[in-house]
PDB file as gemmi writes it, atoms N, CA and C in Angstrom:
CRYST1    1.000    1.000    1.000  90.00  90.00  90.00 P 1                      
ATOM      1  N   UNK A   1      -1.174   3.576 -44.399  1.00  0.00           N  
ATOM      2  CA  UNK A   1      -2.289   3.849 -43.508  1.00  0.00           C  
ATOM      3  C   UNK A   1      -3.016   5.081 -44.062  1.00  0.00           C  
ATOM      4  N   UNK A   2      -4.300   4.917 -44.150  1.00  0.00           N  
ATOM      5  CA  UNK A   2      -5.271   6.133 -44.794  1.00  0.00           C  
ATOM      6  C   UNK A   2      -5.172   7.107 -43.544  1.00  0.00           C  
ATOM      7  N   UNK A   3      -5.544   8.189 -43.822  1.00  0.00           N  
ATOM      8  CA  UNK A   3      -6.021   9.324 -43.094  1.00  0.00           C  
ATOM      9  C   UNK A   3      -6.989   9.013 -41.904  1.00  0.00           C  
ATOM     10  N   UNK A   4      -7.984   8.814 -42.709  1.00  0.00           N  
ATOM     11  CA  UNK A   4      -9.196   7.815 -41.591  1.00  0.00           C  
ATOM     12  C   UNK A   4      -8.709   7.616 -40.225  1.00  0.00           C  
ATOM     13  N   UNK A   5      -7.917   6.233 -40.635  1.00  0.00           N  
ATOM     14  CA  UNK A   5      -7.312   5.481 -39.664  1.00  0.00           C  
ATOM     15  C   UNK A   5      -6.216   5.854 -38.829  1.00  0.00           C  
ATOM     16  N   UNK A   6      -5.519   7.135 -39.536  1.00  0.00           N  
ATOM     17  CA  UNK A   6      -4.104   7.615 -38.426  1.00  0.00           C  
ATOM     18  C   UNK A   6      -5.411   8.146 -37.592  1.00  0.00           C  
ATOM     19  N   UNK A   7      -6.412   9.084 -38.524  1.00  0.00           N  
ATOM     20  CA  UNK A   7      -6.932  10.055 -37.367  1.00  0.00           C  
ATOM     21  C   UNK A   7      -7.873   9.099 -36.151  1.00  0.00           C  
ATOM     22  N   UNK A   8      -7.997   8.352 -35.999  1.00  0.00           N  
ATOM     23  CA  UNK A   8      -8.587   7.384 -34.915  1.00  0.00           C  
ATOM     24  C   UNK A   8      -7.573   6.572 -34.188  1.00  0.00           C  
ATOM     25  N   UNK A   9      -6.582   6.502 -34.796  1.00  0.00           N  
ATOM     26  CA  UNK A   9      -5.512   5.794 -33.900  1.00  0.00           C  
ATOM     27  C   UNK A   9      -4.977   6.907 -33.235  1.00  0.00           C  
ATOM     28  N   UNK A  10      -4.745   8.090 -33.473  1.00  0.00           N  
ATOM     29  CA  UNK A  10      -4.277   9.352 -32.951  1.00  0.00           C  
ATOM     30  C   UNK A  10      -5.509   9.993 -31.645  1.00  0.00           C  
ATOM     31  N   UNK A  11      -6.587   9.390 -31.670  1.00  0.00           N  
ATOM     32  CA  UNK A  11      -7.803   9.917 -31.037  1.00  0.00           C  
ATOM     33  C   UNK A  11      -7.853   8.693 -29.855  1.00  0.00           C  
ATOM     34  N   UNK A  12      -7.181   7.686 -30.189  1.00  0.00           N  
ATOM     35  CA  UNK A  12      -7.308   6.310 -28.936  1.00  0.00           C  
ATOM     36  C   UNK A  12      -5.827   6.912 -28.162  1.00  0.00           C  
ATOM     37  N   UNK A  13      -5.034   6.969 -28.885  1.00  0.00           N  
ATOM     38  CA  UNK A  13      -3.841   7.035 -28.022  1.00  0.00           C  
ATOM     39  C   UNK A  13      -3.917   8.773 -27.409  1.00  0.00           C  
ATOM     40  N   UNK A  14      -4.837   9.852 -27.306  1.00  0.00           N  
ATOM     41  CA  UNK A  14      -5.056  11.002 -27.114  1.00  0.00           C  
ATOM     42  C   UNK A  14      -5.826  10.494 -25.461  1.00  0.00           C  
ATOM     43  N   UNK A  15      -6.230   9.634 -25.791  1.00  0.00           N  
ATOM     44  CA  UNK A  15      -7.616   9.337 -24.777  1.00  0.00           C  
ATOM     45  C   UNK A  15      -6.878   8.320 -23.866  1.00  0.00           C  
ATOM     46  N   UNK A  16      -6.015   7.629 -24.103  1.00  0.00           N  
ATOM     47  CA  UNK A  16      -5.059   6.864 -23.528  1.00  0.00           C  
ATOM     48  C   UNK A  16      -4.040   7.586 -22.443  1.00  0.00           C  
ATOM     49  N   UNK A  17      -3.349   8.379 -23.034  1.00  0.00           N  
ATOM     50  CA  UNK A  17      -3.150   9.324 -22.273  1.00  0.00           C  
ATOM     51  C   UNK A  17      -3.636  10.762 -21.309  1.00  0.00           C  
ATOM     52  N   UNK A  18      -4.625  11.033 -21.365  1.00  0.00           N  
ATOM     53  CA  UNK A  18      -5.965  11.108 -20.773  1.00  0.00           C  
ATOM     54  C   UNK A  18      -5.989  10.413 -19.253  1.00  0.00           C  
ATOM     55  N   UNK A  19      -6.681   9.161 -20.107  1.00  0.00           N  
ATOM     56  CA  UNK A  19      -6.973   7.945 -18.989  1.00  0.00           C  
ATOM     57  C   UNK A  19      -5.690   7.991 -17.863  1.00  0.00           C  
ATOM     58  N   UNK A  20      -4.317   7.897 -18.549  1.00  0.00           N  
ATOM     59  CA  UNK A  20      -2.947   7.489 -17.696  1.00  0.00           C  
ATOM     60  C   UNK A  20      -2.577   8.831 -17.028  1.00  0.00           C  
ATOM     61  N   UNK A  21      -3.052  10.182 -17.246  1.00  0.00           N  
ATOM     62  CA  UNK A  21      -3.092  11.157 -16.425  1.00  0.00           C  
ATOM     63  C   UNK A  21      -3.878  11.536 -15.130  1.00  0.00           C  
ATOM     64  N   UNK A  22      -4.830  10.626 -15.811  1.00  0.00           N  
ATOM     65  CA  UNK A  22      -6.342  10.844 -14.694  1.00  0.00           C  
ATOM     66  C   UNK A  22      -5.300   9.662 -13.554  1.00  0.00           C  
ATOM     67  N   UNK A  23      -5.309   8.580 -14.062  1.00  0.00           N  
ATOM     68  CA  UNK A  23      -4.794   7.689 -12.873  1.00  0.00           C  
ATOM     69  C   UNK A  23      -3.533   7.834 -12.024  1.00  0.00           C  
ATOM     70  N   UNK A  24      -2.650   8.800 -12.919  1.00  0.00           N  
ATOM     71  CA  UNK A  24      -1.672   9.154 -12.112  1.00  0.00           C  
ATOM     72  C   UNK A  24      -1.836  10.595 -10.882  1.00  0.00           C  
ATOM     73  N   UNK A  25      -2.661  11.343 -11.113  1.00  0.00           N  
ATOM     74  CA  UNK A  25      -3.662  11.825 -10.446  1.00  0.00           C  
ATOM     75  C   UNK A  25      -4.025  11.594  -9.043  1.00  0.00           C  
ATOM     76  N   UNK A  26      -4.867  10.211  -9.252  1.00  0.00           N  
ATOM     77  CA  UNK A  26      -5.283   9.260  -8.399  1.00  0.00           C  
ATOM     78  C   UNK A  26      -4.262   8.865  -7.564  1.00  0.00           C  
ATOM     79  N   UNK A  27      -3.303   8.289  -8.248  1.00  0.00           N  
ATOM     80  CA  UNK A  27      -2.131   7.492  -7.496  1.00  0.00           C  
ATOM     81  C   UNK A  27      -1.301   8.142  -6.456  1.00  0.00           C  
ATOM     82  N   UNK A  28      -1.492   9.268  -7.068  1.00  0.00           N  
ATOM     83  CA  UNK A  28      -0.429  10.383  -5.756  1.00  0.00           C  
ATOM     84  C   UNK A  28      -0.701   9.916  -4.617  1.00  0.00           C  
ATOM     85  N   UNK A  29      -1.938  10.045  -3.709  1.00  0.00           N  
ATOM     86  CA  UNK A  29      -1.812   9.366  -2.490  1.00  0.00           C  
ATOM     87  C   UNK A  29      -1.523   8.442  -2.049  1.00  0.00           C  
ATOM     88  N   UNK A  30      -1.064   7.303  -2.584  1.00  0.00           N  
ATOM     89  CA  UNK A  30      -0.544   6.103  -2.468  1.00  0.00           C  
ATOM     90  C   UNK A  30       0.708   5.915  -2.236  1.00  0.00           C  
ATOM     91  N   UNK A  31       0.884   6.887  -2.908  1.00  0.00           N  
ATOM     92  CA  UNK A  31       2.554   7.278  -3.120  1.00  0.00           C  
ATOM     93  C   UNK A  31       3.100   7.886  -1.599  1.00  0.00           C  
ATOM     94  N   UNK A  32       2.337   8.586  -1.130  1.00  0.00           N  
ATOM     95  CA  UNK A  32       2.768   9.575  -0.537  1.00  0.00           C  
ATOM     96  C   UNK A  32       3.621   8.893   1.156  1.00  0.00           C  
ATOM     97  N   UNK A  33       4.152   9.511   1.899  1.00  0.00           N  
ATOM     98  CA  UNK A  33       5.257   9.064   2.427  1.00  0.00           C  
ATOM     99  C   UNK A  33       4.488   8.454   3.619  1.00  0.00           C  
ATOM    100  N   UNK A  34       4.544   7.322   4.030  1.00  0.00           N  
ATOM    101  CA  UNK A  34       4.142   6.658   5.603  1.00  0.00           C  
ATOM    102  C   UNK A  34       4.687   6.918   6.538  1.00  0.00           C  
ATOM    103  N   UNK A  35       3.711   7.264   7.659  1.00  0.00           N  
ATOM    104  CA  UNK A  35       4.262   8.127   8.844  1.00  0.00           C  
ATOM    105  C   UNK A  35       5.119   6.832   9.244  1.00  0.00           C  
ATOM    106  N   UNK A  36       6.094   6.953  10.626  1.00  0.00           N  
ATOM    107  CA  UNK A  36       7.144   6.270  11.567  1.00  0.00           C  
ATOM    108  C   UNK A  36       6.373   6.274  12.737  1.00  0.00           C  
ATOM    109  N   UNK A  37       5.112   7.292  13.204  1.00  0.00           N  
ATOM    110  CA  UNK A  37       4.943   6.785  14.831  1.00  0.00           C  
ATOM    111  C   UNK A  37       3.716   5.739  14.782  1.00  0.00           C  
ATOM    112  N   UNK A  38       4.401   4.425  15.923  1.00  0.00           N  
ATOM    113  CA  UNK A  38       3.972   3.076  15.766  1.00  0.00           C  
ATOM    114  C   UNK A  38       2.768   2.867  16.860  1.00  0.00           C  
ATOM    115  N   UNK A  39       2.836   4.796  17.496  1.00  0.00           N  
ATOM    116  CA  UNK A  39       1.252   5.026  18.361  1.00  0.00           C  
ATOM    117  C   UNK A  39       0.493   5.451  17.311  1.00  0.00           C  
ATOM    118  N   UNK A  40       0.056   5.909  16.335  1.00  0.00           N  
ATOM    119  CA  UNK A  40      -0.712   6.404  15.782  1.00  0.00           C  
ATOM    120  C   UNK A  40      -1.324   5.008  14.576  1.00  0.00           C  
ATOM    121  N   UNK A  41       0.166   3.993  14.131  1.00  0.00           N  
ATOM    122  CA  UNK A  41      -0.636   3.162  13.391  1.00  0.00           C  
ATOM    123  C   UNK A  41       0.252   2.180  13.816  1.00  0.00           C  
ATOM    124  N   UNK A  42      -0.428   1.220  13.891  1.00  0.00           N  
ATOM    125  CA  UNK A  42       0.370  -0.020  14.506  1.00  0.00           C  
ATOM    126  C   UNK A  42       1.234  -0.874  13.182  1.00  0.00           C  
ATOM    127  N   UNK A  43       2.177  -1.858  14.024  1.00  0.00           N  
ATOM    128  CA  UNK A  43       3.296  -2.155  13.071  1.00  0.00           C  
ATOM    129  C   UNK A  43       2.652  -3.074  11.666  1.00  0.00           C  
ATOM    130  N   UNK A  44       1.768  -3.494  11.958  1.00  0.00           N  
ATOM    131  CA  UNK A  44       1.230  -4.524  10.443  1.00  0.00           C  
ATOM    132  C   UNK A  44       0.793  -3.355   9.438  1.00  0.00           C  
ATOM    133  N   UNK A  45      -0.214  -2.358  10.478  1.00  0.00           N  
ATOM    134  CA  UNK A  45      -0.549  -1.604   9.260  1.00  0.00           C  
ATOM    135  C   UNK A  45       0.396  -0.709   8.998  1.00  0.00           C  
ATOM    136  N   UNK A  46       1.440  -0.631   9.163  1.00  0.00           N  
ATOM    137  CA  UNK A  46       2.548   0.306   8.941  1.00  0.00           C  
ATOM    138  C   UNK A  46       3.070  -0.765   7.673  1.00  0.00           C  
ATOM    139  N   UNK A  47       3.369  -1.405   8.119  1.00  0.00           N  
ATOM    140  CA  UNK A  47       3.890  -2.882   6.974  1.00  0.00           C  
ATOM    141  C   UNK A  47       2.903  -2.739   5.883  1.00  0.00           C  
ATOM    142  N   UNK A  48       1.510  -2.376   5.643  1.00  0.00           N  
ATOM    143  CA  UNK A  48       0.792  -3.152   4.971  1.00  0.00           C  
ATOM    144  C   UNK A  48       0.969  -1.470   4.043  1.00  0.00           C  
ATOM    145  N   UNK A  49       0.645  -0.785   4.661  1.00  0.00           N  
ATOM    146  CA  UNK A  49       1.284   1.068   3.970  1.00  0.00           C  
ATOM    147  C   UNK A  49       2.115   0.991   3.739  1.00  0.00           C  
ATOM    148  N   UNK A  50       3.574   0.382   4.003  1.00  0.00           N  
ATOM    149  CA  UNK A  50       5.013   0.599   3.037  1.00  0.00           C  
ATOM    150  C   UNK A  50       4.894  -0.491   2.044  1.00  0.00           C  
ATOM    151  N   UNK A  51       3.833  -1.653   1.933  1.00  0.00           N  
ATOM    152  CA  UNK A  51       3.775  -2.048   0.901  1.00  0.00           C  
ATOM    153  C   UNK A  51       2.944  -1.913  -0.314  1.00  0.00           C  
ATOM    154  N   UNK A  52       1.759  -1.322   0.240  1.00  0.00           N  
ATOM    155  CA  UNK A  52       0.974  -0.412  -1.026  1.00  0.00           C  
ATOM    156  C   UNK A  52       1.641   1.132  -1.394  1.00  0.00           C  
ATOM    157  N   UNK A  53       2.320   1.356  -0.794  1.00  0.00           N  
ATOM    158  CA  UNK A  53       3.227   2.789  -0.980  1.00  0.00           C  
ATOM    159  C   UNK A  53       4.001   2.136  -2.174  1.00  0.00           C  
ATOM    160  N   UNK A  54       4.678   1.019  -2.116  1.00  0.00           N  
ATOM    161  CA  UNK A  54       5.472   0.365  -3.076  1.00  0.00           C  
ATOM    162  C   UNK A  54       4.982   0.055  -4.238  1.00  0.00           C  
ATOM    163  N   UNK A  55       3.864  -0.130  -3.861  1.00  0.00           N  
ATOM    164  CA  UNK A  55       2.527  -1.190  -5.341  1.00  0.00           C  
ATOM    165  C   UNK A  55       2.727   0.279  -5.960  1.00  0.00           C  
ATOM    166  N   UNK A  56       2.113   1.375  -5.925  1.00  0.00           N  
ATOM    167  CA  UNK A  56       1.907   2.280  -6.490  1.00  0.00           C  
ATOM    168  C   UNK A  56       3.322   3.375  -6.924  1.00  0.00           C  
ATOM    169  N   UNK A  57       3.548   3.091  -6.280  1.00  0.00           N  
ATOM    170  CA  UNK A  57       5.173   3.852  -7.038  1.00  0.00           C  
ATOM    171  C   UNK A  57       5.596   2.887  -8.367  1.00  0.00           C  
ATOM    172  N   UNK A  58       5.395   1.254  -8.025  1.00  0.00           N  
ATOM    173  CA  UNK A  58       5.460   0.725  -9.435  1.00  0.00           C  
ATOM    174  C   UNK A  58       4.851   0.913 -10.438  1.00  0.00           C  
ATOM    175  N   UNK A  59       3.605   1.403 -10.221  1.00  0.00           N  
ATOM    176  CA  UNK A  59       2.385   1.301 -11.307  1.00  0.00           C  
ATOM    177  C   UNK A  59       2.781   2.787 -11.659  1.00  0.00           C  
ATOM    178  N   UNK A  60       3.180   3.888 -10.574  1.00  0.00           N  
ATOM    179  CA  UNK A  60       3.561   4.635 -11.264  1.00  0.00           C  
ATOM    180  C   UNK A  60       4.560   4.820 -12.538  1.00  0.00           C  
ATOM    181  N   UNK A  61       5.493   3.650 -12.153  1.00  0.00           N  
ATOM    182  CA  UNK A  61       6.725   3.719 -13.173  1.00  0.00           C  
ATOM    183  C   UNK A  61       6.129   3.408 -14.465  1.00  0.00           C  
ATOM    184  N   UNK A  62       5.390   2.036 -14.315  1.00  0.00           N  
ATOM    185  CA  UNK A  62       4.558   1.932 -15.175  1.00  0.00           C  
ATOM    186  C   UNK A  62       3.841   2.298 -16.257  1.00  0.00           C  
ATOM    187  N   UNK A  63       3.102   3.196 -15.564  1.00  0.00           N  
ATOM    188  CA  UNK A  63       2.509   4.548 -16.383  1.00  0.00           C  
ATOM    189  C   UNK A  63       3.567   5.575 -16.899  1.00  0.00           C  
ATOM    190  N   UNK A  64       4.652   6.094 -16.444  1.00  0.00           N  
ATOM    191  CA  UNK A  64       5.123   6.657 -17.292  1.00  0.00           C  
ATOM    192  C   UNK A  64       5.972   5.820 -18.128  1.00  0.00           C  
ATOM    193  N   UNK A  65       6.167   4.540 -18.480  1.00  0.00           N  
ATOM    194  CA  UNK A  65       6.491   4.008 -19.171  1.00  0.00           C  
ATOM    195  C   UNK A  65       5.443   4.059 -20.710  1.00  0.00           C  
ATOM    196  N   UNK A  66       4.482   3.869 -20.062  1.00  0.00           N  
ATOM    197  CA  UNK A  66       3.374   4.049 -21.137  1.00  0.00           C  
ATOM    198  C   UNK A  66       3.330   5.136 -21.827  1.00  0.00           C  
ATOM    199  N   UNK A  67       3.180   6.190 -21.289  1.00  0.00           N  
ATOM    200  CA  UNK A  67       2.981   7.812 -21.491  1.00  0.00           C  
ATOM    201  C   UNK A  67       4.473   8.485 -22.562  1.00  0.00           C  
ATOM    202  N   UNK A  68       5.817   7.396 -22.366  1.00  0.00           N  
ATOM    203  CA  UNK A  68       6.428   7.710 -23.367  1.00  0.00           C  
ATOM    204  C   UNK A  68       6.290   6.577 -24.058  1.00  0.00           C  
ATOM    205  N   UNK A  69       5.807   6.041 -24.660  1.00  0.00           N  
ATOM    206  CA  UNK A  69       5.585   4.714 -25.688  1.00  0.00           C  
ATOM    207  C   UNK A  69       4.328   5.628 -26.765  1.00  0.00           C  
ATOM    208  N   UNK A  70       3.687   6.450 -25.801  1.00  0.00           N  
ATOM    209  CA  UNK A  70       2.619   6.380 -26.609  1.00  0.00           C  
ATOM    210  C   UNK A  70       2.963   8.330 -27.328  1.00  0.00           C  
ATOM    211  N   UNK A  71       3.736   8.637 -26.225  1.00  0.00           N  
ATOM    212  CA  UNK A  71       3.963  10.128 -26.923  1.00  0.00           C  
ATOM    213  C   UNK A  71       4.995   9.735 -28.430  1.00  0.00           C  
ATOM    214  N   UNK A  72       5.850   8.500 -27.885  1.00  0.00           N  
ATOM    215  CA  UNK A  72       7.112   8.711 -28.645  1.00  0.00           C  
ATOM    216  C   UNK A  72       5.949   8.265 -30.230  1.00  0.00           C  
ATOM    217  N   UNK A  73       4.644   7.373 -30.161  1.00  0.00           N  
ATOM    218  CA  UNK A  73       4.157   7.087 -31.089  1.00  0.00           C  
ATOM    219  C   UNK A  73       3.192   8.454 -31.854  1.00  0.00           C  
ATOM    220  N   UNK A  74       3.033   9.598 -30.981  1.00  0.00           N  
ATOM    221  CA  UNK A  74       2.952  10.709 -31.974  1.00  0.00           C  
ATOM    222  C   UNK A  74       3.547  11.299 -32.120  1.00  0.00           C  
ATOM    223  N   UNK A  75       5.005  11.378 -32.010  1.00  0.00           N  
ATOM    224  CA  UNK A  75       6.370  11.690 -33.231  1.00  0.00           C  
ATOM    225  C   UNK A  75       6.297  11.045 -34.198  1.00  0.00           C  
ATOM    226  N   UNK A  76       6.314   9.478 -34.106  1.00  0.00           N  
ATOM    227  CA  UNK A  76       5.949   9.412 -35.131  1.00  0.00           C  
ATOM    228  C   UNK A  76       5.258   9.249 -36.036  1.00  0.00           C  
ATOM    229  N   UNK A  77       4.020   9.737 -35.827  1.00  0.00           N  
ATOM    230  CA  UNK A  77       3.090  10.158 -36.526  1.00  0.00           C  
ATOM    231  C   UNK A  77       3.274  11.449 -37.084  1.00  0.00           C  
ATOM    232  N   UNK A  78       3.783  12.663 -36.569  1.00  0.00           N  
ATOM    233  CA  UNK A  78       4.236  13.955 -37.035  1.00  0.00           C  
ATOM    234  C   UNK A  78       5.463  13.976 -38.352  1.00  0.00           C  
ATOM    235  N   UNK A  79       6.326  12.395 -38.197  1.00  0.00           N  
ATOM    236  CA  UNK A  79       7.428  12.690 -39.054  1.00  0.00           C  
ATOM    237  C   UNK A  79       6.594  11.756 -39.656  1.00  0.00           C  
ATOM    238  N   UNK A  80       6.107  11.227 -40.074  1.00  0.00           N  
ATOM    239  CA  UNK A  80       5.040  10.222 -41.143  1.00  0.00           C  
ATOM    240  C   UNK A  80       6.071   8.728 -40.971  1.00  0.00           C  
ATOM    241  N   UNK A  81       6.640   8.084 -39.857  1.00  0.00           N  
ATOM    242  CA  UNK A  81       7.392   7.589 -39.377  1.00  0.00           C  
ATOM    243  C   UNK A  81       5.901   6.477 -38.820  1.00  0.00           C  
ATOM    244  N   UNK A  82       5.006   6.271 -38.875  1.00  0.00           N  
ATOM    245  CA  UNK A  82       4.216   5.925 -38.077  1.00  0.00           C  
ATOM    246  C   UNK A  82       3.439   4.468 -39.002  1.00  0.00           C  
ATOM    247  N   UNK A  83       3.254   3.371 -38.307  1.00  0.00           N  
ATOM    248  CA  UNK A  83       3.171   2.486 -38.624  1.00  0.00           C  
ATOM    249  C   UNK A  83       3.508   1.198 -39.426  1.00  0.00           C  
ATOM    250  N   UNK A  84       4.516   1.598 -39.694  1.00  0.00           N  
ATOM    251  CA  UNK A  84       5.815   0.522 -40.169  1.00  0.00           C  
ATOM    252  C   UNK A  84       6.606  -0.426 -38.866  1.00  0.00           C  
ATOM    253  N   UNK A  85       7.069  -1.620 -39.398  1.00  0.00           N  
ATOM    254  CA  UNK A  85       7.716  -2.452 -38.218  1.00  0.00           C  
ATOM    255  C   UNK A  85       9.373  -1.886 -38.266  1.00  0.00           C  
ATOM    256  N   UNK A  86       8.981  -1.818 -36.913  1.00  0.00           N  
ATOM    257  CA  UNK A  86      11.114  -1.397 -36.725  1.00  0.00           C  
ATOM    258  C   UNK A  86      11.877  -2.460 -37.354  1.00  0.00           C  
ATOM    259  N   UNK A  87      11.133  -3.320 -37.397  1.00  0.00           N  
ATOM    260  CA  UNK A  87      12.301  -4.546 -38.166  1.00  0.00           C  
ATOM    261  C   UNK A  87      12.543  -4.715 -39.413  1.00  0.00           C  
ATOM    262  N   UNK A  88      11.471  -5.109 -39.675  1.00  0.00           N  
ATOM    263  CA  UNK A  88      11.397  -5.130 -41.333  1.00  0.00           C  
ATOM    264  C   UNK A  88      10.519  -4.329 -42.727  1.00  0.00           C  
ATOM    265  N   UNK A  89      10.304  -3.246 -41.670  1.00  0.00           N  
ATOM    266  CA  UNK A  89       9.798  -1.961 -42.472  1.00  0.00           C  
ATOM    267  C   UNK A  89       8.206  -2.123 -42.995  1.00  0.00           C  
ATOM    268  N   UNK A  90       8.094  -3.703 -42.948  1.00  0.00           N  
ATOM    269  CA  UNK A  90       6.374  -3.776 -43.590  1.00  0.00           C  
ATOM    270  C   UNK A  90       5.164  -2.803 -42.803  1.00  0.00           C  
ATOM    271  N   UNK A  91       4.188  -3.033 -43.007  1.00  0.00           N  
ATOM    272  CA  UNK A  91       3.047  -1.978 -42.684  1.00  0.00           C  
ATOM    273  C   UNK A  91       2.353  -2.728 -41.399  1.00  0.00           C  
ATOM    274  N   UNK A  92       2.308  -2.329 -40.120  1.00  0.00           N  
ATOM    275  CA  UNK A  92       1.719  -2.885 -39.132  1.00  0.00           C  
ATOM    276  C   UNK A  92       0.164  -3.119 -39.280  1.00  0.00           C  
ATOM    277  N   UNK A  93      -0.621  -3.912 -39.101  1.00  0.00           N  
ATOM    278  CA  UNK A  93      -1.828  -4.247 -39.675  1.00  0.00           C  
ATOM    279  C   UNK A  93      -2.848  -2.800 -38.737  1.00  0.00           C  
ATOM    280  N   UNK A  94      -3.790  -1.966 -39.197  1.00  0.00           N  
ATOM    281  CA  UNK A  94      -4.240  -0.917 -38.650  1.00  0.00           C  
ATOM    282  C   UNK A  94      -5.547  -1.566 -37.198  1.00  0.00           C  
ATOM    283  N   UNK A  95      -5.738  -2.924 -37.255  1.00  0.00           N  
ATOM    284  CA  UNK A  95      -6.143  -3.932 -35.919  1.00  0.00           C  
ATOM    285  C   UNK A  95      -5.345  -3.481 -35.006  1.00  0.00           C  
ATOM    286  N   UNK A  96      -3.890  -4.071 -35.228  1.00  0.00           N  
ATOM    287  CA  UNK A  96      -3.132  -4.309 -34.060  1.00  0.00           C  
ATOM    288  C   UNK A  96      -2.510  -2.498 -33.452  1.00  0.00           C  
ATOM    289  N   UNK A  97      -2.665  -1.991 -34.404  1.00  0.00           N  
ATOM    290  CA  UNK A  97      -2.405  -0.539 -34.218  1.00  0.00           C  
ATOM    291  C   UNK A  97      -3.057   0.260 -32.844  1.00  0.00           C  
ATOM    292  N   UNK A  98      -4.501   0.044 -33.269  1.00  0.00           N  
ATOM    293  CA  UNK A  98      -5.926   0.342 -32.641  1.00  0.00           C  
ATOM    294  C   UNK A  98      -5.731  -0.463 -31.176  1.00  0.00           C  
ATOM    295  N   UNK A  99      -4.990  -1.457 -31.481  1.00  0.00           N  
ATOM    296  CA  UNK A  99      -4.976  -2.581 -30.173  1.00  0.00           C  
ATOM    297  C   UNK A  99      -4.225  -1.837 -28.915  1.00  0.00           C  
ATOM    298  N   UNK A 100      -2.983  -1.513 -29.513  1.00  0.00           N  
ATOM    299  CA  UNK A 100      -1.846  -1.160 -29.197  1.00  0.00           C  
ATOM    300  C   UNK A 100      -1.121  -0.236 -29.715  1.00  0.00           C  
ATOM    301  N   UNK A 101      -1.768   1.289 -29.729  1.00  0.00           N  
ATOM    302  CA  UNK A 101      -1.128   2.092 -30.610  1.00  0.00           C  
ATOM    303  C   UNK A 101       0.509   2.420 -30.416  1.00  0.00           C  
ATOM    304  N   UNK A 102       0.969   1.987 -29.642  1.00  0.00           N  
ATOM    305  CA  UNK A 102       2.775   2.400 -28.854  1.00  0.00           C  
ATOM    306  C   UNK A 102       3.570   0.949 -29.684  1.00  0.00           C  
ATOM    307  N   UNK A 103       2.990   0.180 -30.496  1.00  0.00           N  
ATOM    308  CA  UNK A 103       3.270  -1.486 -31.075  1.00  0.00           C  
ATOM    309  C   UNK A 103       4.465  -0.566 -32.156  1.00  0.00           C  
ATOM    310  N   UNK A 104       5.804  -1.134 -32.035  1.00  0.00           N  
ATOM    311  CA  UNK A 104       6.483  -0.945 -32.572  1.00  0.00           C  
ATOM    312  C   UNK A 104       6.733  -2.204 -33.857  1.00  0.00           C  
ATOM    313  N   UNK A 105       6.324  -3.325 -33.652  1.00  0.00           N  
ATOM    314  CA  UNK A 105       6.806  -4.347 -34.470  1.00  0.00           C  
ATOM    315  C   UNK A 105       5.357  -5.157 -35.343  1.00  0.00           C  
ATOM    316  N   UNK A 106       5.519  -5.751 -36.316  1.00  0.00           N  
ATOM    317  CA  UNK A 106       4.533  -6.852 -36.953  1.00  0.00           C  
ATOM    318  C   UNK A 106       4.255  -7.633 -36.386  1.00  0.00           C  
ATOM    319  N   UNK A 107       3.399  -8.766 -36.323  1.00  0.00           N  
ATOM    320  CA  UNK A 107       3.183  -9.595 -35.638  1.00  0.00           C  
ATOM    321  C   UNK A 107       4.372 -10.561 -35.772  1.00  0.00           C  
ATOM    322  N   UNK A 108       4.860 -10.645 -37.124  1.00  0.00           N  
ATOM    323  CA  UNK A 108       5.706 -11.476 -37.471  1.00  0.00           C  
ATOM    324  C   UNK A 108       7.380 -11.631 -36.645  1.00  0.00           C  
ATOM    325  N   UNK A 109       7.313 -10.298 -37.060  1.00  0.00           N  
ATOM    326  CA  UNK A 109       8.349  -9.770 -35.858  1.00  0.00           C  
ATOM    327  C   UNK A 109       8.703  -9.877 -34.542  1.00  0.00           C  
ATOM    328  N   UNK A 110       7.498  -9.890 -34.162  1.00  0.00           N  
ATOM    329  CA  UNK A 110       7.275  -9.563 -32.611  1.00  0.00           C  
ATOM    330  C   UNK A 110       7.280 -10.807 -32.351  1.00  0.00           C  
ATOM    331  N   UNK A 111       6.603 -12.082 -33.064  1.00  0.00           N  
ATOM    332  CA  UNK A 111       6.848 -13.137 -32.375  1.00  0.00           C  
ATOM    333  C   UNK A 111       7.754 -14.401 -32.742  1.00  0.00           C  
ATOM    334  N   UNK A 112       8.667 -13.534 -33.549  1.00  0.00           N  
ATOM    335  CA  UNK A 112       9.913 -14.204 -33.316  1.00  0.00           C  
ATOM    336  C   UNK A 112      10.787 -14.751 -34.175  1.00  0.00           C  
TER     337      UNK A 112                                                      
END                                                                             
């Protein structure tokens, strides 16, 4: 991989994480704990709040799932570890990189 191209794949996945900070941000209130008194909100919408309370605690997991996929992908970029397939060592095409900068495998690899 040229220079060029780490430095733009390093500038998507910068901005990627960015983006997944801003939304986790956002998400906090979603998250946040649903009251118990059934005078203040009645039982469906109490139901319908412990289940978007749920949606978003997933998406939270989510996101930090992402957020280490994409950090662990500028380690390896720092140890020059960066764009090779975990499998069979070939050179990940700099497309699918850009696509998916956290892509650990070749296409070849990956599908099977």
């Amino acid at each position: 991989m040229n220079a060029s191209a780490e430095a733009e794949i390093r500038e998507i996945i910068l901005q990627k994480l960015a983006e997944l900070e801003e939304q986790d941000r956002l998400g906090r209130d979603g998250q946040a704990v649903v009251e118990l008194d059934q005078q203040a909100v009645g039982r469906l919408s109490r139901m319908d709040a412990l289940q978007s309370q749920a949606m978003a605690k997933a998406t939270q997991a989510q996101r930090e799932i992402q957020v280490k996929a994409l950090n662990a992908a500028l380690k390896r970029m720092e140890d020059d570890d960066y764009g090779y397939c975990r499998d069979c060592g070939e050179d990940i095409p700099d497309a699918r990189l850009k696509l998916n900068p956290a892509v650990l495998k070749c296409m070849s690899c990956a599908t099977g």
